[in-house]
Biotite code that builds the C-alpha atoms (Angstrom):
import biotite.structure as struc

atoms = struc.array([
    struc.Atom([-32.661, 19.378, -58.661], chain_id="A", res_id=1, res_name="UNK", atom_name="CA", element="C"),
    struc.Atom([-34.479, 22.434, -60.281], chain_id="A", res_id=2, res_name="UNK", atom_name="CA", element="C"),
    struc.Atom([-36.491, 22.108, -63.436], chain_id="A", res_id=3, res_name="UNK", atom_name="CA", element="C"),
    struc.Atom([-35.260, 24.153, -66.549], chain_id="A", res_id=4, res_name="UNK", atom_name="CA", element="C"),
    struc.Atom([-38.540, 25.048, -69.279], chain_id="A", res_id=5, res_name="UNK", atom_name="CA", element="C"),
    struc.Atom([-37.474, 24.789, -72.754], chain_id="A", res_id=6, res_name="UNK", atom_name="CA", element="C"),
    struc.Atom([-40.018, 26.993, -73.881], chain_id="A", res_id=7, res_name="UNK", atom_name="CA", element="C"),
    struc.Atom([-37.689, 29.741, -75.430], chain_id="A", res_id=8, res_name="UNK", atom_name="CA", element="C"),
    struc.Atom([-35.411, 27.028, -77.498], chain_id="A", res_id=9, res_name="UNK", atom_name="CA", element="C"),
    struc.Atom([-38.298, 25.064, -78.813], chain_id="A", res_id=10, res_name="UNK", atom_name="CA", element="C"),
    struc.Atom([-40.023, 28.046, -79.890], chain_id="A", res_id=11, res_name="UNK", atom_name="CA", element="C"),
    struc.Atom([-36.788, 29.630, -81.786], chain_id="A", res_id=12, res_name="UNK", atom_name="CA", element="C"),
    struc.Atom([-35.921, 26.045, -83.286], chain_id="A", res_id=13, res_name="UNK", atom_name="CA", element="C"),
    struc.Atom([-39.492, 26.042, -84.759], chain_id="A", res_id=14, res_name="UNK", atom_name="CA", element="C"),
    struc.Atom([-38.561, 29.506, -85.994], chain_id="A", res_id=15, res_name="UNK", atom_name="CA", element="C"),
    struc.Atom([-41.908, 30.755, -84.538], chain_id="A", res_id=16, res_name="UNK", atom_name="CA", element="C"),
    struc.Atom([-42.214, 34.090, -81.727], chain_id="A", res_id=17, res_name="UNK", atom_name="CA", element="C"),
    struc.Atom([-43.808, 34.085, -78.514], chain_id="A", res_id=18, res_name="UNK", atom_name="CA", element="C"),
    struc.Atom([-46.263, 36.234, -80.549], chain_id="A", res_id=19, res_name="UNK", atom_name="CA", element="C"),
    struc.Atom([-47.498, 33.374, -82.322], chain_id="A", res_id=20, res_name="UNK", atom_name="CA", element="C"),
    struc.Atom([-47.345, 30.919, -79.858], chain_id="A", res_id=21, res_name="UNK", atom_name="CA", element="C"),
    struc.Atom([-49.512, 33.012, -77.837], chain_id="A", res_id=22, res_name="UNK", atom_name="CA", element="C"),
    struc.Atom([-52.162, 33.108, -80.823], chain_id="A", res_id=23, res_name="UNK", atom_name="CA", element="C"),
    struc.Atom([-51.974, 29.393, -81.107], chain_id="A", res_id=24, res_name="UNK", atom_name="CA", element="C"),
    struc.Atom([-52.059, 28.416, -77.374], chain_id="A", res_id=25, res_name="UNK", atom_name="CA", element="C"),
    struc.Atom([-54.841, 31.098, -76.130], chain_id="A", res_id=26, res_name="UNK", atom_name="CA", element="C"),
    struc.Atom([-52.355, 31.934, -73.485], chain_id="A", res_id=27, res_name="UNK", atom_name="CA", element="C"),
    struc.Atom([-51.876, 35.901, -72.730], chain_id="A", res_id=28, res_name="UNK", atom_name="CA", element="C"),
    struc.Atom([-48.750, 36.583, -74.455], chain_id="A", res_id=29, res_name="UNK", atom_name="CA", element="C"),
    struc.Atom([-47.084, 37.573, -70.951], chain_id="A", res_id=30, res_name="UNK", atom_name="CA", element="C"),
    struc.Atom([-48.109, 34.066, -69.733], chain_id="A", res_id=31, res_name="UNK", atom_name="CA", element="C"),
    struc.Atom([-45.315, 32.905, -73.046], chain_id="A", res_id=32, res_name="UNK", atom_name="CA", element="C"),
    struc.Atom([-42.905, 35.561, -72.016], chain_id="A", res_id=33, res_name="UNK", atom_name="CA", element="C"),
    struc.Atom([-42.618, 34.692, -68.463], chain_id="A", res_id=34, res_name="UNK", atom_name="CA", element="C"),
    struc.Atom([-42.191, 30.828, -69.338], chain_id="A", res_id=35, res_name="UNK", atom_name="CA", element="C"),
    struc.Atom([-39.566, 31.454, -71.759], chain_id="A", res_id=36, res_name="UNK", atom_name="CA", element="C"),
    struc.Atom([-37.930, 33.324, -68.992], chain_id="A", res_id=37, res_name="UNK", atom_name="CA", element="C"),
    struc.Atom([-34.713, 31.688, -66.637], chain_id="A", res_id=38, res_name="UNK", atom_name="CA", element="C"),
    struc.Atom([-36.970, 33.436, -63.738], chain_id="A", res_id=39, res_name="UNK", atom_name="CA", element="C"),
    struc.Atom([-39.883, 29.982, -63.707], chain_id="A", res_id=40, res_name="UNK", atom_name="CA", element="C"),
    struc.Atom([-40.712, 29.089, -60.483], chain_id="A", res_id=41, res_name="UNK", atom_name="CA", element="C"),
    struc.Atom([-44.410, 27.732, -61.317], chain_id="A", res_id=42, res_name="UNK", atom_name="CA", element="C"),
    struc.Atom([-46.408, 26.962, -63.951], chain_id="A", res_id=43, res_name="UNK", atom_name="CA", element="C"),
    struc.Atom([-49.877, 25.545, -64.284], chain_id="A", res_id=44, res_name="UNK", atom_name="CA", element="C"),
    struc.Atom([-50.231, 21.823, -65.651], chain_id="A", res_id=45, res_name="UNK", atom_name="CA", element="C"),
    struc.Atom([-52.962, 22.695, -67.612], chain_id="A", res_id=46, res_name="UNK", atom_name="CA", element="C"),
    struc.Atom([-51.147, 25.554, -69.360], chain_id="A", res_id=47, res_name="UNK", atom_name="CA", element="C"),
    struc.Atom([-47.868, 23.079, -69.582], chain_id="A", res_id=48, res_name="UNK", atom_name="CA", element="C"),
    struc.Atom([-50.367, 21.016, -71.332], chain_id="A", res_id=49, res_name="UNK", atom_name="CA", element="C"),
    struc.Atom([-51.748, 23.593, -73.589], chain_id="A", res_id=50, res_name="UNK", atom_name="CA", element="C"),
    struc.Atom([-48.141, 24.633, -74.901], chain_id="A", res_id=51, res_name="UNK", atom_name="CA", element="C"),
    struc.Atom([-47.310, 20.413, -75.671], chain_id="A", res_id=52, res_name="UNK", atom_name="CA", element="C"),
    struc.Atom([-50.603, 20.231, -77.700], chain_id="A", res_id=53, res_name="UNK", atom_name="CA", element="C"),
    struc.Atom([-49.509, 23.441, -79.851], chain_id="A", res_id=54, res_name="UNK", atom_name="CA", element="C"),
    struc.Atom([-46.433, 22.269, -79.958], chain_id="A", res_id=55, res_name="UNK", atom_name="CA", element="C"),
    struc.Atom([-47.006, 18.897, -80.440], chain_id="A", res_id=56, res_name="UNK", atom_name="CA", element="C"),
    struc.Atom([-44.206, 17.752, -77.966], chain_id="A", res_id=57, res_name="UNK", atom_name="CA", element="C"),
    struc.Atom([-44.013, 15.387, -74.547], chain_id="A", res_id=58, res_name="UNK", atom_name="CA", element="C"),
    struc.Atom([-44.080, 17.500, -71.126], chain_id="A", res_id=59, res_name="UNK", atom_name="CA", element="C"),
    struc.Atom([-40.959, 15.595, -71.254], chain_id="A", res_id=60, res_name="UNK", atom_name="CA", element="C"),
    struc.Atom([-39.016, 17.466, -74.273], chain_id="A", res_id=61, res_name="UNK", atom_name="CA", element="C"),
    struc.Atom([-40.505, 20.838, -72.649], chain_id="A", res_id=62, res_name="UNK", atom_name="CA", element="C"),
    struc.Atom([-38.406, 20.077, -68.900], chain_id="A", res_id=63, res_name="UNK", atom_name="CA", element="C"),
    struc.Atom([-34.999, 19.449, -68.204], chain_id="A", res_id=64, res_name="UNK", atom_name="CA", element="C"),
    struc.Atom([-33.890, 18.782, -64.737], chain_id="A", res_id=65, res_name="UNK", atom_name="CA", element="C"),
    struc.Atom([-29.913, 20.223, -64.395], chain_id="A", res_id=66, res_name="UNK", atom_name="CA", element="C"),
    struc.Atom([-27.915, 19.085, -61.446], chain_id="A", res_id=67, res_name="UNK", atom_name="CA", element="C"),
])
């Protein structure tokens, strides 16, 4: 079962850019890019973790597992 992020739909429902979540976070704005990206393969807990604070959201409401 791969893992989906919903980085990129969380960010544009909150009307805010990768720009700002970047500034927010701490995270290199690349790191944002490449998570709001269908190309995800890894990510680091601790920078999952730093995106749910910002974002004040569950890891779970970040993932999606598709079939």
């Amino acid at each position: 079962m791969p893992i989906r992020l919903r980085l990129n739909e969380i960010i544009k429902e909150r009307g805010i850019s990768q720009r700002e979540l970047s500034r927010l976070t701490g995270l290199r704005p690349n790191t944002i890019s490449h998570l709001c990206s269908d190309k995800v393969n890894s990510a680091y807990f601790e920078t999952l973790e730093v995106i749910c604070r910002a974002l004040d959201i569950d890891l779970k409401d970040l993932m999606v597992l598709e079939d």
